[in-house]
Structures are given as C-alpha cells and as structure tokens.
C-alpha positions in Angstrom: 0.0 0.0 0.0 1.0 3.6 -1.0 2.1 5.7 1.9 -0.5 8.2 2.0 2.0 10.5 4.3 4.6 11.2 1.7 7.3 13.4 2.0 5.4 15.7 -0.7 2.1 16.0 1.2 4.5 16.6 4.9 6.4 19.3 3.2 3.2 20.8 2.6 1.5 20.5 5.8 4.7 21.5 7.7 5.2 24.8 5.3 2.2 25.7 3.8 2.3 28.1 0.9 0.1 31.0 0.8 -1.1 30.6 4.4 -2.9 33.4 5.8 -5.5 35.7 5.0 -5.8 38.7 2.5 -7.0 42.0 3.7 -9.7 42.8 1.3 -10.7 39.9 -1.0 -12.9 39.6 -3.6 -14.2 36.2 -2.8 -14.3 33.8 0.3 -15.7 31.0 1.8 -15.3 28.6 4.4 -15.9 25.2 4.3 -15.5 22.0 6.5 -15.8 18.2 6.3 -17.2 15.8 8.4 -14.1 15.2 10.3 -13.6 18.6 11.3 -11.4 19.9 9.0 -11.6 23.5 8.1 -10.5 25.3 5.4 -11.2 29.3 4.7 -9.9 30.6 1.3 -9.3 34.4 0.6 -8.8 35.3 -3.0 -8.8 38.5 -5.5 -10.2 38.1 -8.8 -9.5 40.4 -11.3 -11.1 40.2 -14.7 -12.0 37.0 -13.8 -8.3 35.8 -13.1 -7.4 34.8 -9.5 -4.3 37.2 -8.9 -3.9 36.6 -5.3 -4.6 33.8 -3.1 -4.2 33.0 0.6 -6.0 30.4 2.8 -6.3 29.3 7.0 -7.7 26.6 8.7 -7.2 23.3 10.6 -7.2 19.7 9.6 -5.3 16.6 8.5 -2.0 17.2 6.6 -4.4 15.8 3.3 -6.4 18.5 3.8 -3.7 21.6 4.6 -1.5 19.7 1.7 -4.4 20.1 -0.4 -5.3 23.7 -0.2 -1.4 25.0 0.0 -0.3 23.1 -3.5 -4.5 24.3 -4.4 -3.5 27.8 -4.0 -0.3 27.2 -5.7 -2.1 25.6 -8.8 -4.5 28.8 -9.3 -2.7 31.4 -9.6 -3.2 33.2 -12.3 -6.0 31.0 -13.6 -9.5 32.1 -14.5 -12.6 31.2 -12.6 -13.9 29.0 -15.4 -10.7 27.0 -15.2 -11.2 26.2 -11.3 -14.5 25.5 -11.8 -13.0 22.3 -14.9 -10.7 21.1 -11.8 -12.1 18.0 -10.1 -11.3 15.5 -7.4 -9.0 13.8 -9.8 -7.2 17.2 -10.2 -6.7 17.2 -6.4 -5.5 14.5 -6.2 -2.9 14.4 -8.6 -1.4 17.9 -7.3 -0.9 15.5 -4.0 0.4 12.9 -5.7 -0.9 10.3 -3.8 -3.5 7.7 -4.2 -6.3 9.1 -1.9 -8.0 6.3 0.0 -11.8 6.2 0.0 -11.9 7.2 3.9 -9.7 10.3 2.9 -11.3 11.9 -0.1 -13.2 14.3 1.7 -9.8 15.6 3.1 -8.6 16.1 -0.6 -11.4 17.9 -1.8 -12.4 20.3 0.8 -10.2 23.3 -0.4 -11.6 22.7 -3.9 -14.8 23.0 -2.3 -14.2 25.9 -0.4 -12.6 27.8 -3.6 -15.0 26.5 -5.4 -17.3 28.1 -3.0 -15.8 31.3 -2.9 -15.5 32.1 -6.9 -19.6 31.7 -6.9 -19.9 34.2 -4.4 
C-alpha cells in the first residue's frame, strides 16, 4: 500500500504556501468536512483571473496539503478554469492515491474555492 504520508504532502502541511489571509478579497468561503477539517480561502479576482490567493484553517495534513499546493495551482487561472478542476485534479497535485476514507480531506479546499468564486 502507497504511503499516504509522503514526503510531498508533509512538506506541505509542515510549510504551507500562501497561508494566511488577505485584507480585502474579492471572494471567500469557508468550508469544512465531516471530520472537522476546516479550510477558509481568501482570494482577489481580477477580470476573472485569481491574482492573489491565501487560505487558514485546521485539519489533517491531506487536507492543509491540499489547499497549500490548491493555491499554488490557481494562480493566475480564470474562474472557469477552477471550476474544470475536479477531485481527480486534487489528487494528482498530492500525488498520492487518496484512499476512500480520505477523499473528503482532498477535496475540501476545492470545495471551499470553489465556494468562494460563486460568491
């Protein structure tokens, strides 16, 4: 069995990139699973391009992994191109094979971004 811990998705949850919030954004939303992850994402759309990007919360290392290499991912993309990505997206930015009792970790920052770019 893969190790769903790799040194990829660590790195991520240790150092985070883009954690934090942004003073005045455009869009946000926060979200949570039903393991008590939460995950709050802050960004600024312009033209309908995400040009910054920050995000808090609490959770699993899946889940902060998740939303750091997320944020990474998006900048610079449009709307309409976050709202293409899907689970399989997420999951591939981690890397990992994402076991069944753990996809709800993966998706919860798309979900929140998601979310947010509605709003």
């Amino acid at each position: 069995m893969e190790d769903i811990y790799s040194a990829r998705v660590l790195e991520e949850y240790k150092h985070p990139k883009n954690f934090g919030t942004l003073s005045s954004p455009t869009h946000q939303s926060k979200e949570a699973n039903s393991c008590g992850d939460t995950i709050h994402m802050f960004c600024t759309v312009n033209n309908s391009v995400i040009t910054e990007i920050k995000f808090s919360g609490k959770g699993c290392a899946i889940s902060l992994a998740a939303a750091s290499l997320l944020t990474e991912f998006v900048k610079g993309k449009t709307i309409a191109d976050v709202n293409k990505l899907t689970e399989n997206d997420m999951h591939q930015l981690l890397g990992i094979t994402v076991p069944l009792s753990r996809k709800h970790c993966a998706r919860l920052a798309l979900t929140s971004l998601k979310e947010a770019l509605e709003k």
